[in-house]
C-alpha positions in Angstrom: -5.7 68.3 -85.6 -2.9 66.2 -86.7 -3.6 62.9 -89.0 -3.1 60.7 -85.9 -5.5 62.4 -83.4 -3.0 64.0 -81.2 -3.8 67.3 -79.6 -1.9 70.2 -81.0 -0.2 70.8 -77.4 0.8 67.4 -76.9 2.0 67.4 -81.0 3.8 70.3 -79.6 5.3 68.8 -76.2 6.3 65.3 -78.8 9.0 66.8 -80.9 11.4 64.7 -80.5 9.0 61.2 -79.5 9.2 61.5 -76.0 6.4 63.2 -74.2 3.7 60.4 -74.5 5.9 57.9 -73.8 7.1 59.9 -70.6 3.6 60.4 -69.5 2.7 56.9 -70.0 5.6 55.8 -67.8 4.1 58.0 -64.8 0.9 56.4 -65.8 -0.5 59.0 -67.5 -3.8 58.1 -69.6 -5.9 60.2 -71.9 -8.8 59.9 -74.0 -10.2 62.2 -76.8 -13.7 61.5 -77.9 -14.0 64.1 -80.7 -10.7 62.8 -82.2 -10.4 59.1 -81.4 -7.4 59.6 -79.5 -6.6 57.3 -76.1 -3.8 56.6 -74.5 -3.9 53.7 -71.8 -1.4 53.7 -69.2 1.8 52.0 -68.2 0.1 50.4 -65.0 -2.8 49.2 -66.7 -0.9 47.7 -69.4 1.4 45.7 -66.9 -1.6 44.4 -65.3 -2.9 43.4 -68.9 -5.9 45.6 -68.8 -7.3 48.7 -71.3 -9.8 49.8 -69.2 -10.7 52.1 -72.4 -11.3 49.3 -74.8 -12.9 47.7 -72.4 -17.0 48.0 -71.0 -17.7 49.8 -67.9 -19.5 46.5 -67.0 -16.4 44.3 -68.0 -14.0 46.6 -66.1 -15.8 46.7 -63.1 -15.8 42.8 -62.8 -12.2 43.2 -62.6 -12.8 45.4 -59.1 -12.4 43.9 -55.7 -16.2 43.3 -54.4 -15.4 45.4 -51.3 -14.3 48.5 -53.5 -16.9 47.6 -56.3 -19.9 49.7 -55.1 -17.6 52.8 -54.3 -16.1 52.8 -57.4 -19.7 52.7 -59.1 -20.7 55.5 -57.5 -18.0 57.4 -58.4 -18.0 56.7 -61.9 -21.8 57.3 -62.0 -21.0 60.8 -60.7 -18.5 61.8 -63.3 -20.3 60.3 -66.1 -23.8 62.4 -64.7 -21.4 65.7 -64.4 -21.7 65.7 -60.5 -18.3 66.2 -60.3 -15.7 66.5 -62.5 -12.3 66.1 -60.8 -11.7 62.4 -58.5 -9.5 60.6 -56.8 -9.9 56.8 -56.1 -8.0 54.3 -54.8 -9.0 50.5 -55.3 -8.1 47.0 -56.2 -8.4 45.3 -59.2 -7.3 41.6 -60.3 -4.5 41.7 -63.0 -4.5 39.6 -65.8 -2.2 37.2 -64.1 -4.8 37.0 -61.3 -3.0 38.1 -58.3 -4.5 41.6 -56.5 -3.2 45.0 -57.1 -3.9 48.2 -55.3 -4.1 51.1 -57.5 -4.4 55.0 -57.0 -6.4 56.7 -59.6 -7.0 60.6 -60.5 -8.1 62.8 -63.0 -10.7 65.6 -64.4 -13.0 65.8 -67.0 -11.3 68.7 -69.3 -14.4 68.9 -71.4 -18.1 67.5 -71.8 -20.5 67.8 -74.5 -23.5 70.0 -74.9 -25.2 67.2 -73.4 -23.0 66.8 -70.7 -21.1 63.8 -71.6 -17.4 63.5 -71.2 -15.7 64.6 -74.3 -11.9 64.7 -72.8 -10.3 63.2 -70.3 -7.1 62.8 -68.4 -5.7 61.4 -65.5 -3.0 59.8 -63.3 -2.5 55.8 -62.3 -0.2 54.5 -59.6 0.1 51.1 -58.4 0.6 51.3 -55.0 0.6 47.8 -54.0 4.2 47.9 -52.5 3.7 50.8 -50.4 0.0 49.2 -48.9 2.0 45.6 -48.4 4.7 48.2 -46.4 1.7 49.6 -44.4 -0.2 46.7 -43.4 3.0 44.9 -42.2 3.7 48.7 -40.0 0.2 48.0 -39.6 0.5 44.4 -38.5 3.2 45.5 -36.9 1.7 48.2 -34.6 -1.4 45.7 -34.1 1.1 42.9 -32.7 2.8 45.4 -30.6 -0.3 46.6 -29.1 -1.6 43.0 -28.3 1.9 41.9 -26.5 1.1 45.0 -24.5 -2.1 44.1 -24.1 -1.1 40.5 -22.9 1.5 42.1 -20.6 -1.3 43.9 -19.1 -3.5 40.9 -18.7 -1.0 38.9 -17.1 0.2 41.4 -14.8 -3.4 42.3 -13.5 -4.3 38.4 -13.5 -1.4 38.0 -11.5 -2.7 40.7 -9.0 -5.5 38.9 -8.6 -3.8 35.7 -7.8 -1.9 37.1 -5.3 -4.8 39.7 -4.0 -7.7 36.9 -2.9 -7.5 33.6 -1.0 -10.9 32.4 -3.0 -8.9 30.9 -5.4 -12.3 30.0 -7.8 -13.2 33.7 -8.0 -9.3 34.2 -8.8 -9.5 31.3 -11.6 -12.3 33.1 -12.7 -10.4 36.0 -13.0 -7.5 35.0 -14.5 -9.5 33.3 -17.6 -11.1 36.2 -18.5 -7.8 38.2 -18.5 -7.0 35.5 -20.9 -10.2 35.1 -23.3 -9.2 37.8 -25.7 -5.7 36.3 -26.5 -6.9 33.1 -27.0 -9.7 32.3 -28.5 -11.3 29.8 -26.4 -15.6 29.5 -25.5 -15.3 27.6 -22.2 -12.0 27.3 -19.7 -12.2 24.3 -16.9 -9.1 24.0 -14.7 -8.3 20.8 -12.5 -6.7 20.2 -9.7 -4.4 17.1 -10.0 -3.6 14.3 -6.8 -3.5 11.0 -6.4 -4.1 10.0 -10.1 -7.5 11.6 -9.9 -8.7 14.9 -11.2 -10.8 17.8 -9.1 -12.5 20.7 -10.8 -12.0 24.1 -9.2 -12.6 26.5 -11.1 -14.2 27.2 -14.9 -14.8 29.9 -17.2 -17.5 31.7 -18.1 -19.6 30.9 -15.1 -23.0 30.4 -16.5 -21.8 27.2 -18.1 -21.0 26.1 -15.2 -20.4 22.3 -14.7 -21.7 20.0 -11.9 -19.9 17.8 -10.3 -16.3 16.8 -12.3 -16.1 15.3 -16.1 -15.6 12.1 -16.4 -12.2 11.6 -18.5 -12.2 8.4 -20.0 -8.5 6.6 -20.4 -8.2 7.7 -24.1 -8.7 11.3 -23.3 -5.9 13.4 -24.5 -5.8 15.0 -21.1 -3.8 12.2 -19.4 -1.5 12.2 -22.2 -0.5 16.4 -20.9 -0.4 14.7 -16.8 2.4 11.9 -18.0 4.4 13.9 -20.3 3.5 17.2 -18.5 3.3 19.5 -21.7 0.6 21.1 -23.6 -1.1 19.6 -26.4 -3.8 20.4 -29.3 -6.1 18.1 -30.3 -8.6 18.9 -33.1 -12.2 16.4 -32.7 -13.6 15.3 -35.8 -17.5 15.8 -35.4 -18.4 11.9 -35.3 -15.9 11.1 -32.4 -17.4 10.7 -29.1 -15.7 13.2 -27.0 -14.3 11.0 -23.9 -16.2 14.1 -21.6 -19.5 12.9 -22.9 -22.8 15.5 -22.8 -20.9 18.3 -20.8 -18.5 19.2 -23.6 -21.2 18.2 -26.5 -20.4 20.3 -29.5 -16.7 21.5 -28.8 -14.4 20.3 -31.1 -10.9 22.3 -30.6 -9.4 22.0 -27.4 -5.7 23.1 -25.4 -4.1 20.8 -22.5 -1.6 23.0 -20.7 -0.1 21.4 -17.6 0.0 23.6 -14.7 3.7 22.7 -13.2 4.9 24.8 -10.2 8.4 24.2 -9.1 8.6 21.4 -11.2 4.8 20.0 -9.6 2.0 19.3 -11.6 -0.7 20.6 -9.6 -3.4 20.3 -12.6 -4.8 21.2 -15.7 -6.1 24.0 -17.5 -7.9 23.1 -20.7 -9.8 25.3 -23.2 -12.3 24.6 -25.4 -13.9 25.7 -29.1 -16.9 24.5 -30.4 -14.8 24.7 -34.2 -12.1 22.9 -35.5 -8.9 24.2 -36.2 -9.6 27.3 -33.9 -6.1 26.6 -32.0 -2.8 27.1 -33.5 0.4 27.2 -32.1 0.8 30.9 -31.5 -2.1 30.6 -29.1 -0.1 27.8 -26.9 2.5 30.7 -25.4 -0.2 32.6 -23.9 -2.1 29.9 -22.4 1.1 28.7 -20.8 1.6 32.1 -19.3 -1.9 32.0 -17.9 -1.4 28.5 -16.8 1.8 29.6 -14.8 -0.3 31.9 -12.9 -3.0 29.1 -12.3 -0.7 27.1 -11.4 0.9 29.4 -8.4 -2.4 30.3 -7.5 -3.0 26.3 -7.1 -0.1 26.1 -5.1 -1.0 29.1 -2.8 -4.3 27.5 -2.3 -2.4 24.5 -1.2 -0.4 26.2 1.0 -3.1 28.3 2.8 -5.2 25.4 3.3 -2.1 23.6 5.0 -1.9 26.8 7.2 -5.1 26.8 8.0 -5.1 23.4 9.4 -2.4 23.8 11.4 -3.8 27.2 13.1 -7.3 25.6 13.1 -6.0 21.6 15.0 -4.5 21.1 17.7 -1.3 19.9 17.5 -1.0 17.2 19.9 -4.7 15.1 19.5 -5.6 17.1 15.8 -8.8 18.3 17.3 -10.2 21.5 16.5 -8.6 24.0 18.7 -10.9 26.3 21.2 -10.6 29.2 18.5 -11.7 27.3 15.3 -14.2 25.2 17.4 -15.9 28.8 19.0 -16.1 29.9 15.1 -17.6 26.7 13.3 -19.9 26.2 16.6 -21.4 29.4 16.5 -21.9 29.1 12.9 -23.5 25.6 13.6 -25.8 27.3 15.8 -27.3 29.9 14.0 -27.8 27.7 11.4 -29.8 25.1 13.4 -31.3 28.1 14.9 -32.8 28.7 11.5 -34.0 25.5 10.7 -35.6 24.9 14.5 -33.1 21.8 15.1 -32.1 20.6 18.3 -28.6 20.6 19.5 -26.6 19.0 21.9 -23.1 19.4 23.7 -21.3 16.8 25.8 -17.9 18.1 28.1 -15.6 15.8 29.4 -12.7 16.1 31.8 -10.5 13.2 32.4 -10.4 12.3 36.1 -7.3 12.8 37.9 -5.2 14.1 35.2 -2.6 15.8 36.9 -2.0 12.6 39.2 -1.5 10.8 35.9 1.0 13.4 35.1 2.4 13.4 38.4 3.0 9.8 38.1 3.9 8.6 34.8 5.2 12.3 33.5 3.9 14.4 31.1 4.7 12.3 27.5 2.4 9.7 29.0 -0.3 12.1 29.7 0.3 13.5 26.0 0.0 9.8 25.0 -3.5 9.3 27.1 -5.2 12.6 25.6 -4.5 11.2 22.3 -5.8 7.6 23.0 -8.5 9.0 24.4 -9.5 11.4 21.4 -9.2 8.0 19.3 -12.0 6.7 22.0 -14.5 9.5 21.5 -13.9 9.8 17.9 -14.9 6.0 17.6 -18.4 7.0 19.3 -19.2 10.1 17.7 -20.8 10.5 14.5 -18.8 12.0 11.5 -20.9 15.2 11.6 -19.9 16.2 15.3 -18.0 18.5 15.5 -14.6 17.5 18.5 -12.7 20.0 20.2 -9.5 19.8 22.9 -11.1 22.9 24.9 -8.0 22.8 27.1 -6.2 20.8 29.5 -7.9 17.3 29.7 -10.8 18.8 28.7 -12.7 17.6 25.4 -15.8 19.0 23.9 -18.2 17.2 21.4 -21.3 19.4 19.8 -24.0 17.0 18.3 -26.0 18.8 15.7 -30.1 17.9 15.2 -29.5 15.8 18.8 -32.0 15.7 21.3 -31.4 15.8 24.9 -32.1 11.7 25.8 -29.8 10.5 22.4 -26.8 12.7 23.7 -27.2 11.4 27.0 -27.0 8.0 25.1 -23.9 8.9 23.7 -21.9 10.5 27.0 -22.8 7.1 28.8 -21.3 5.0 25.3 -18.1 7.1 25.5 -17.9 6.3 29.4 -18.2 3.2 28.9 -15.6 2.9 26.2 -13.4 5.1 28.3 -13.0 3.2 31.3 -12.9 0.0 29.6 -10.4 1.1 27.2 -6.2 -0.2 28.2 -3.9 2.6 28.3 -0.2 1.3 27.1 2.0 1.8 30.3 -0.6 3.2 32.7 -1.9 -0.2 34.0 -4.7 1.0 35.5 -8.7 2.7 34.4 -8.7 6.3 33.0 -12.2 7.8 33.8 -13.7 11.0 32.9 -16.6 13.4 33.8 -18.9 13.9 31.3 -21.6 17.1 31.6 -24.4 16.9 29.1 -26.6 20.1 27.9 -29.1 20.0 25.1 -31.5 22.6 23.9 -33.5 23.8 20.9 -30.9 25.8 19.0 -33.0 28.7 19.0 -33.6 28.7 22.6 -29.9 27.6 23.9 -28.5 31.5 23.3 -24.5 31.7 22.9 -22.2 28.8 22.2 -20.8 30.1 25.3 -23.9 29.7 27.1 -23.9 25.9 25.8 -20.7 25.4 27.0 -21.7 27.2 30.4 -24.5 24.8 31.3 -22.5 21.9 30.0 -19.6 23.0 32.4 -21.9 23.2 35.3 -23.2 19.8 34.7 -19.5 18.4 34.6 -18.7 19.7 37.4 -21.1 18.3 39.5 -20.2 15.0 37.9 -16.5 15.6 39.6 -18.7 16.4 43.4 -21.0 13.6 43.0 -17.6 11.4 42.5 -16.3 11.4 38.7 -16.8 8.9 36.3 -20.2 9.8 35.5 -22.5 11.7 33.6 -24.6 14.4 34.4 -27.2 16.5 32.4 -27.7 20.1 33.0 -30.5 21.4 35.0 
């Protein structure tokens, strides 16, 4: 063995000076026990470590926490002879206190009688470059994968939108398409008009919220309305939140205006019960939701308008015969159920193609709708009015027994003939038939309407302008 502790083969390979300091550079270390000999490596050494001066203890310290208790292990292994060969790869703070991830291998040439190690040799890389290259590819791969994902969400929230007229179950929808791209506990979306604010839809439905939040004038949600563009606002844990008890314990919170064809329809607003949750990254996404809300808003309006039209009559904005046959019938059953009386009073303005005759048929447009203002001011606001066809007008009393509607046809009589027609110059009477029942017992809505009818028309044989009640 030469005077320095060398190994003859290495003494051999080190002529000329360079071996070791080759090896070293490839992060080659070493250490003979029987001879004293180590050599530390070139990585170690530019992270300002000698993990062979230093303890096991000591060294270990220096070990990331989530690597620590592999990297035990191991060494206990090689140290009790369970293996002599290994391969590790770890991090460990440098001496400059910044992480580095490092790739270790070696064997145990040669142990003791005991079975200690008595030489060793291995390999040390610092890989940190190459991990920093594959978590970005990583990062990389993961952002890919979640603008996919969001591309997804949208376009299937979109279906939805455009797949259901409920437009709370489609709200519903579209938020949870949205929860895993933005990291919100609680989703409420408004419905703007009139300066006021309507709730229509929220998210997730067991919190759900009765009635609408009150939003006092400093909440930050009228500051998205008049400038109509998102906002984050962060609430420090004493503020009073301007919601009061039903947003109790949120503290992050997104305002995105929900602007159709340059509209605002509403609001969607999102909610964390921690600070600093939202960030700007999260503010595209919610938008992109919010566009869909904010179509689906705009549907909603439309098919409601739709449905008004095909539901009123377009001259007196009565129910038409159609809508009336559907919400009667519905009416019924229901009173049906509870064992509630019902009523139905039919009335056919006397003479109405004479009026026609005579003063054409504008004027008898302009008498049908004078006298739907005349029933409508003798009705309650639960009765249900319907222009059945003609002159004809129907009004169904719910929970009315048979002596209160008769009440009621001779009040509208009444009002009728003493009511003054613009132009006409002279009374407008009707016929009023009258037909109550238990709701259970009455049958069909066409059967109401039948004894009704019969009633009516006796009123027109027995000389008009009167009220009759079925038999």
């Amino acid at each position: 063995m030469p005077k320095d502790g060398m190994p003859l083969f290495a003494e051999k390979f080190n002529e000329d000076g360079k071996l070791i300091e080759c090896l070293k550079g490839l992060g080659f270390f070493a250490l003979d026990i029987e001879s004293g000999w180590s050599q530390r490596s070139a990585v170690m050494e530019e992270l300002g470590h000698d993990p062979l001066r230093l303890s096991a203890e000591a060294f270990e310290a220096l070990i990331h926490s989530k690597d620590r208790a592999r990297m035990r292990s191991l060494r206990l292994r090689i140290r009790s002879g369970g293996t002599d060969e290994f391969s590790a790869t770890y991090r460990i703070l440098s001496a400059r206190g910044d992480w580095h991830w490092i790739k270790s291998r070696g064997i145990a040439l040669k142990r003791t009688p005991e079975g200690a190690i008595s030489r060793l040799i291995g390999v040390e890389e610092d890989i940190t470059a190459d991990k920093k290259a594959e978590e970005d590819l990583q990062s990389e791969i993961v952002e890919a994968d979640q603008q996919f994902g969001l591309a997804e969400a949208l376009r299937a929230a979109g279906l939805a939108a455009t797949a259901s007229l409920d437009v709370s179950a489609t709200i519903t929808n579209v938020l949870q398409q949205a929860q895993p791209f933005i990291p919100f506990r609680m989703a409420v979306v408004y419905a703007y008009s009139a300066d006021a604010l309507d709730l229509v839809g929220n998210y997730p439905g067991e919190r759900a919220i009765i009635g609408t939040p009150s939003h006092g004038p400093s909440s930050p949600i009228w500051d998205v309305i008049s400038m109509k563009s998102p906002r984050i606002v962060d609430f420090s844990p004493d503020l009073q939140l301007p919601q009061g008890e039903a947003f109790k314990g949120f503290r992050s919170w997104i305002g995105i205006p929900l602007i159709h064809r340059r509209e605002l329809l509403g609001v969607l607003e999102l909610w964390n019960t921690e600070v600093d949750e939202f960030r700007s990254e999260h503010l595209w996404p919610a938008m992109a939701f919010g566009d869909i809300l904010a179509v689906e808003l705009s549907a909603e309006g439309k098919y409601h308008e739709l449905m008004i039209e095909a539901s009123t009559d377009p001259l007196t904005g009565l129910l038409t015969r159609r809508s009336f046959a559907r919400l009667g019938s519905k009416m019924l059953a229901s009173l049906a159920d509870q064992g509630q009386p019902i009523a139905l009073i039919l009335a056919d303005i006397d003479h109405f193609k004479v009026f026609n005759d005579r003063f054409g048929h504008l004027k008898g447009d302009d008498i049908l709708r004078e006298m739907v203002d005349v029933l409508k001011k003798g009705v309650r606001r639960e009765d249900i009015l319907c222009r059945f066809g003609g002159g004809e007008m129907i009004a169904l009393l719910p929970n009315t027994i048979e002596t209160v509607a008769l009440d009621v046809a001779r009040r509208l009589r009444t009002n009728l003939e003493s009511h003054s027609f613009a132009g006409i110059g002279q009374a407008v009477t009707a016929s009023f038939g009258v037909a109550s029942c238990r709701a259970i017992d009455c049958g069909s809505l066409d059967d109401l309407i039948g004894m009704a009818d019969r009633a009516m028309y006796r009123a027109k044989e027995e000389g008009r302008n009167r009220v009759i009640l079925s038999e």
